[in-house]
N, C-alpha and C positions, 0 to 999 in steps of 0.2 A: 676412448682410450686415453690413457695418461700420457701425458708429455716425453719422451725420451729422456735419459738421463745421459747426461754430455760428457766427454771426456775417455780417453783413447783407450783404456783399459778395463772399459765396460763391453763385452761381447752384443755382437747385435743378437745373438740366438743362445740362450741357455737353455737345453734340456738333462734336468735332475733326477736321477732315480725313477724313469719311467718304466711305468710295470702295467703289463695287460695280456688277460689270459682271457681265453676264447672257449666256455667249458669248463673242464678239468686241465686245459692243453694251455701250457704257459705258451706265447709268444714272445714278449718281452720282459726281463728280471733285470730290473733296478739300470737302467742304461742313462747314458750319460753323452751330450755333445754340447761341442761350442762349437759357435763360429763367428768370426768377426767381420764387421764392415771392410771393403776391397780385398775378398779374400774368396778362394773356391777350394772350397774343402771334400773332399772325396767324400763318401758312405758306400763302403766296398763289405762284401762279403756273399755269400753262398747263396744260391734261392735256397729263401724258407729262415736265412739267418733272422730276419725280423726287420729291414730295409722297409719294406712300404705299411708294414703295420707302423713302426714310427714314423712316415712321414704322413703317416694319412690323420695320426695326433697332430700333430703340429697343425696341417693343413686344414683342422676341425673336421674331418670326417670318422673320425671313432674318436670316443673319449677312454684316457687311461684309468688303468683302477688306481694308481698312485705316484706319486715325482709331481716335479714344477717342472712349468714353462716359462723364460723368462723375456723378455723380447725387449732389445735397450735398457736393459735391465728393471724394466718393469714386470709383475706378473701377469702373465695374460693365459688365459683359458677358451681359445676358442669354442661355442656352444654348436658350430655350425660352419660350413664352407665357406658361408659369404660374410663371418663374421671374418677366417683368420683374411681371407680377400682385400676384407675393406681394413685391418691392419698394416697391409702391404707385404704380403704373405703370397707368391703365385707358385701354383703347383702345375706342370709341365708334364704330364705322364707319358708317357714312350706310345700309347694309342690319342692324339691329340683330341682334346674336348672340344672340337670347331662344329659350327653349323653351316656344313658345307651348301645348301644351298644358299646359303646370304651372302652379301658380298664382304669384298675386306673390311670398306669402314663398321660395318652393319656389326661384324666378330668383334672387331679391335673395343668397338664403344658398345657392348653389349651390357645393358644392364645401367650404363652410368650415360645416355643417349641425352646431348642435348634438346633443348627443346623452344620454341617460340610460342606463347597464348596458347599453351598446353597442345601443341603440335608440334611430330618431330623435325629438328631443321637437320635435316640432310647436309645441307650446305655446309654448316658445323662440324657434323661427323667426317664429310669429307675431308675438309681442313683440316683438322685433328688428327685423323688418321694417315694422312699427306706428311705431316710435320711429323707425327713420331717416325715414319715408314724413310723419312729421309735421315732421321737422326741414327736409323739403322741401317743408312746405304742402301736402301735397297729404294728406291723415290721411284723405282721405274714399275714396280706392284702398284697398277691403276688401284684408288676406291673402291672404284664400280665394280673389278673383276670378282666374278663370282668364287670360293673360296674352294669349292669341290673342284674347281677344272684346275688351277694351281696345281705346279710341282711339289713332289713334299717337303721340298728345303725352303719352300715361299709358303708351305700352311706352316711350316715350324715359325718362321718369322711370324707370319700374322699372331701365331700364340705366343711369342714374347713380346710383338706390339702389345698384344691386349694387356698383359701385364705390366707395359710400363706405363699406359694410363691410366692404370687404377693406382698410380703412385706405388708401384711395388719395392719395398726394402731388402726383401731376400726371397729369391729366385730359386725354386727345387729343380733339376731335370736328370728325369728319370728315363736313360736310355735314348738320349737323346739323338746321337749317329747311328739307331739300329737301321733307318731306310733313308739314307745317304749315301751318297756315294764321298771317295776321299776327297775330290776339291769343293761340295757344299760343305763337308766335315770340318775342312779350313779353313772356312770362312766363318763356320759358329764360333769354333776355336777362336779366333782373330777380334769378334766379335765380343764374345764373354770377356777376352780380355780388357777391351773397350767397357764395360757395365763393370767390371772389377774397379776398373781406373775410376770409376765415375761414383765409385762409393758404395754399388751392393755386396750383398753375402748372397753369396753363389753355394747349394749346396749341389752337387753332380754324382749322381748314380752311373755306375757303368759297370761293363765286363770286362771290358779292355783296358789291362794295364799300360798299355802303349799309348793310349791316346787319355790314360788318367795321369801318369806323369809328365806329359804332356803341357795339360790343363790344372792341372791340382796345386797346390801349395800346400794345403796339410791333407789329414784323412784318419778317418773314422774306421775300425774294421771290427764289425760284428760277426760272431759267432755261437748258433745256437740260440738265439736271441737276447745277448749277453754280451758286454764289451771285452774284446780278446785285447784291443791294441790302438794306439794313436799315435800320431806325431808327423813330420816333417816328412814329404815327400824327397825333397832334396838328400836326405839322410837315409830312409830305406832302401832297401834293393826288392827287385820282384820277388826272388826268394822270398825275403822275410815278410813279406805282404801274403805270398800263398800259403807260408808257416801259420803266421797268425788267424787266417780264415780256415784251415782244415784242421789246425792241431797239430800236425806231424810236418817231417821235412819231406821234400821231392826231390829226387835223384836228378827227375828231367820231366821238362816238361813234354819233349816230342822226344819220345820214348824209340827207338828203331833196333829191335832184336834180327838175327839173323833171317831172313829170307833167301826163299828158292824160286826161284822163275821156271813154272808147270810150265803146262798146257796152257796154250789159246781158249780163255772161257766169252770173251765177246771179241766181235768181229764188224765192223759196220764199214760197210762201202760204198762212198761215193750218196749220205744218206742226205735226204732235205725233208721239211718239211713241208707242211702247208705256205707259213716264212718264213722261219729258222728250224732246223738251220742249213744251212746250205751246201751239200756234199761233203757232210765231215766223212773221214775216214779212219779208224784208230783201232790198235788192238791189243786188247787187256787178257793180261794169263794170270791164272793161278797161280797165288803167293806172291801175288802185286797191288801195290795200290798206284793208283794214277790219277791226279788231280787234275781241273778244270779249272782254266784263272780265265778271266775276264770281268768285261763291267756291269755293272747290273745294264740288263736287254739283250745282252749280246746272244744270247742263246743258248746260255747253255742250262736253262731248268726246262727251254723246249725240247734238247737233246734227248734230255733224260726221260721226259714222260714221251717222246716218240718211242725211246727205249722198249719202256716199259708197256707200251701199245694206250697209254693214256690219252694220245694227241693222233691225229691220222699223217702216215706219211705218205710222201707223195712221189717218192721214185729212192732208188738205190738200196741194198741189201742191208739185214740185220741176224747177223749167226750167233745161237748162246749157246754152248755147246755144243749137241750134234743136231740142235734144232736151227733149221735155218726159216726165214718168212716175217710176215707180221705177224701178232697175235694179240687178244685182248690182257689187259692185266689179270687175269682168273690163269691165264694159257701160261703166262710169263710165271707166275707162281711154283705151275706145276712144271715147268721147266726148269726150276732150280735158281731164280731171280726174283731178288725181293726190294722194292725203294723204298727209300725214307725223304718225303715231301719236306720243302722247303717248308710249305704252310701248314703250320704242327697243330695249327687252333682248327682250321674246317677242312683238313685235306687227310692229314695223319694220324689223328685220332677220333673214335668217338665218344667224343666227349660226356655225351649223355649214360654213359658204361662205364661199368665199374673196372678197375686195374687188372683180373684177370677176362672178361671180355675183352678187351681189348690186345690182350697178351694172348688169345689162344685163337681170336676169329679166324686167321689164314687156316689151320687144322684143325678141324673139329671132330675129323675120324678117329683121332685116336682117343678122344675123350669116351667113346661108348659105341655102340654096333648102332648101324641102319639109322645112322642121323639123329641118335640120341647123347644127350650131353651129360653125363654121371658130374653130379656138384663135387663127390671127392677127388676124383680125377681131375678135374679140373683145378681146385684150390691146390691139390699136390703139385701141378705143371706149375701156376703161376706163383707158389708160394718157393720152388726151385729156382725159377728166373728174379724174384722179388730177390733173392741172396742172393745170388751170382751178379746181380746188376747194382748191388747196392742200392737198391731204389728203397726214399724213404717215404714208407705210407705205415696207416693203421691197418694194413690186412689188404690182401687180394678183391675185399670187395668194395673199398671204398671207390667214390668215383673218381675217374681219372682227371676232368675238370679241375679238383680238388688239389692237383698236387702241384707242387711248384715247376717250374716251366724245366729247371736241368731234370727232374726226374720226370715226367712227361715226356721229353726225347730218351731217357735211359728206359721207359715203356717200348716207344716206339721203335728204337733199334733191338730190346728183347725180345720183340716178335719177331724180327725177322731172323733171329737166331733160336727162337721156338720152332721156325718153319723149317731150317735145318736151310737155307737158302747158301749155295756159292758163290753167285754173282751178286753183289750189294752195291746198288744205287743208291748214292749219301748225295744229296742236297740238303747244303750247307746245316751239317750232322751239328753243330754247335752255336749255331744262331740264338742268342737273348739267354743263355745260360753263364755260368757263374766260373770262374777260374777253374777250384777245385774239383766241379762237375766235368769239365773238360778234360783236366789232367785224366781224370776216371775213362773218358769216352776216345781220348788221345789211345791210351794203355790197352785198350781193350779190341779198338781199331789195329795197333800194331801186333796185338796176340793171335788176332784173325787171321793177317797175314801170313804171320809167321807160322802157322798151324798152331798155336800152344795154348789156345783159348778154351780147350774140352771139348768144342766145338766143332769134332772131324777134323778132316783135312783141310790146310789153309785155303780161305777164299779170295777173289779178285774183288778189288775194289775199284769202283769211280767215283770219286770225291769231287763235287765243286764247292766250291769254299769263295766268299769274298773277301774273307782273313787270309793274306800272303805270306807270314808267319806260317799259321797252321798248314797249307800246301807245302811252304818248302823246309816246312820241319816235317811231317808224317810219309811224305809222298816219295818213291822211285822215279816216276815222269812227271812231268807237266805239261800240257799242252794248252796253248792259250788261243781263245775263241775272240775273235772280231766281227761285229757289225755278224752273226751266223755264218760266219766263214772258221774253219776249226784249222788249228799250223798243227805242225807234227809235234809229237811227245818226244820231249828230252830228258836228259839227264837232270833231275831235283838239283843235285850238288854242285851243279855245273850253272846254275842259273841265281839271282840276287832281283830282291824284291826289286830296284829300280828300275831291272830291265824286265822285270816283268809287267812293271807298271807301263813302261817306254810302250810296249809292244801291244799291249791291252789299248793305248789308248788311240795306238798310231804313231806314235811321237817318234819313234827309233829310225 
């Protein structure tokens, strides 16, 4: 590769009129970014706006049909992964590319391993991976440690080691805080800013406005695979960032219409698991929703599949209307109780099915007599919830794998309002999805409640959410879980993220 071209007003990353269609199906038309050396520049927009088909250009794993790339204002054209790599090019993807059975140095110096009389020196690697792992504070990540037992905030590190021995110039991370908790989060945060200082181009994917102006200095916002908007973090407001990604304005983003506080639809006393969680007690009525804060472990996605009869309990009651007992998830169904899993990839959908498979498997009696499944009945149920959910596919039959991750959870919450279900278990209902996709799942969560959703009479909800935002924007109660020990539900309005954090983590 050619020499860089020096001097402060040459961008470290020029991409020109990038255009690539997949088919007949544009993804990207004529798009356009910069970014400059010590600088972290957002790339925000919707799943499906066109976010990882451009970075997967840059990164040399698709090639465009048309635009320049320009890299210190050279031309460069990646043919391959480990060309843009060895330009100093590293791509961070939100599922990290590590070989967890090798150890840290083994990841860090993969591929570029030193060597003695064409033998590999360990000794080397060590070293090397010791020196960069201190330059990132973190010197107490042994070598030797094998990289699959690692927490995930120490594989994240080892995948930005790796990157900064291959002499990396500009750093992509895509979803980087989605399995962190908030104090690893502050510590990448603290850290980017240190690699900022120190001369790269940071480009940062995320969903979270809170922790993109945070991190960000400028920012890219695509829509439809097309540049809606750019410029200065400092100067935007979230408004005008959700304007520019959806097209239209938002009234609010936690939407809260009138509600009625029914009936008692769950009831649990005194319940524990197998290990979490330990005698919670709570009880949720109709035309409620009630959130679940805590830290990641604490217990509260074992609550819910005890709930749900997914996990086995081990003492204390569970009432869902006028059913009282355990029961399997088939029993919970017919009981009028439907969850949506945290894990949307192998738990929430099946992915190998097409958008109405998956939108009609809880009923399948009404598609046709004696366990027969009529194809028009079917396309007519799921092509009614395809409108109603805004979910954007080519038709009911494509596969659900296929669709971007917010309409993939706007699948999997339309079943459970295909099922006609009252009691809705949400685990974490907005997990790795996009602003605009939320505002939609926010709005539609609060029509539930309110009964105004078309959907019957208002339902009860239990939301756990690791966004504290989203809790003490949507929610009536909050009740916060420690170590599987569950405090009482209080008042939303009456409570503030810090003391929800105090209490979450002990500190209060």
């Amino acid at each position: 590769m050619n020499a860089p071209v020096q001097g402060n007003n040459v961008p470290r990353l020029e991409m020109r009129g990038i255009s690539k269609s997949f088919g007949a199906t544009p993804a990207l038309d004529k798009v356009s970014l910069n970014v400059r050396a010590g600088e972290v520049h957002a790339l925000i927009g919707e799943n499906g706006a066109g976010k990882s088909t451009l970075m997967k250009i840059l990164a040399g794993a698709i090639s465009p049909d048309e635009g320049q790339i320009l890299l210190d204002g050279r031309a460069f054209s990646p043919p391959n992964p480990m060309s843009a790599r060895k330009a100093g090019i590293a791509m961070i993807y939100q599922e990290l590319s590590l070989a967890p059975h090798l150890s840290v140095a083994a990841n860090i110096m993969l591929g570029i391993e030193p060597s003695r009389r064409g033998l590999l020196d360990r000794r080397a690697m060590d070293r090397a991976s010791t020196i960069i792992m201190q330059r990132l504070k973190r010197g107490d990540i042994p070598p030797g440690a094998t990289v699959g037992r690692l927490p995930p905030a120490s594989r994240q590190l080892v995948e930005i080691a790796r990157s900064l021995a291959t002499g990396c110039r500009l750093m992509i991370l895509d979803e980087p805080t989605s399995s962190l908790g908030s104090e690893d989060a502050s510590r990448l945060f603290s850290l980017l800013q240190e690699l900022k200082g120190a001369g790269l181009a940071i480009v940062y994917i995320s969903h979270f406005l809170e922790e993109i102006r945070q991190v960000a200095d400028t920012f890219t916002v695509l829509r439809d695979g097309a540049n809606a908007g750019a410029g200065s973090m400092a100067q935007a407001s979230n408004d005008e960032i959700i304007r520019l990604m959806i097209g239209r304005q938002i009234s609010t983003l936690y939407p809260r219409s009138p509600r009625k506080k029914l009936e008692p639809l769950l009831e649990l006393a005194g319940l524990s698991g197998v290990d979490k969680p330990s005698g919670a007690t709570l009880t949720l009525h109709r035309g409620e929703i009630l959130g679940i804060a805590g830290l990641v472990g604490s217990g509260r996605t074992e609550m819910m599949r005890a709930i749900f009869g997914l996990d086995r309990v081990r003492s204390g009651t569970i009432r869902i209307g006028v059913c009282e007992g355990y029961a399997t998830p088939e029993q919970r169904w017919r009981q009028g109780a439907g969850m949506l899993s945290e894990d949307r990839k192998n738990e929430g959908l099946a992915s190998g099915m097409s958008v109405a498979d998956n939108l009609c498997l809880p009923r399948l009696e009404i598609l046709g007599p004696r366990g027969l499944v009529f194809p028009g009945r079917q396309e007519a149920q799921a092509c009614k919830w395809i409108s109603r959910m805004h979910i954007r596919c080519r038709g009911p039959s494509q596969p659900v794998a296929s669709l971007s991750g917010g309409n993939q959870q706007k699948v999997a919450l339309a079943r459970l309002l295909y099922h006609d279900a009252d009691l809705l278990l949400l685990d974490e209902p907005t997990r790795g999805i996009d602003v605009a996709s939320k505002a939609q799942i926010y709005e539609l969560i609060d029509a539930l409640a309110a009964g105004t959703a078309g959907a019957g009479r208002p339902k009860a909800i239990l939301i756990v959410s690791s966004y504290l935002p989203e809790l003490l924007g949507i929610c009536d109660r909050i009740a916060i879980m420690r170590r599987g020990r569950l405090g009482p539900a209080r008042n939303a309005a009456a409570l503030t993220d810090r003391q929800v954090m105090l209490e979450a983590t002990g500190s209060e």
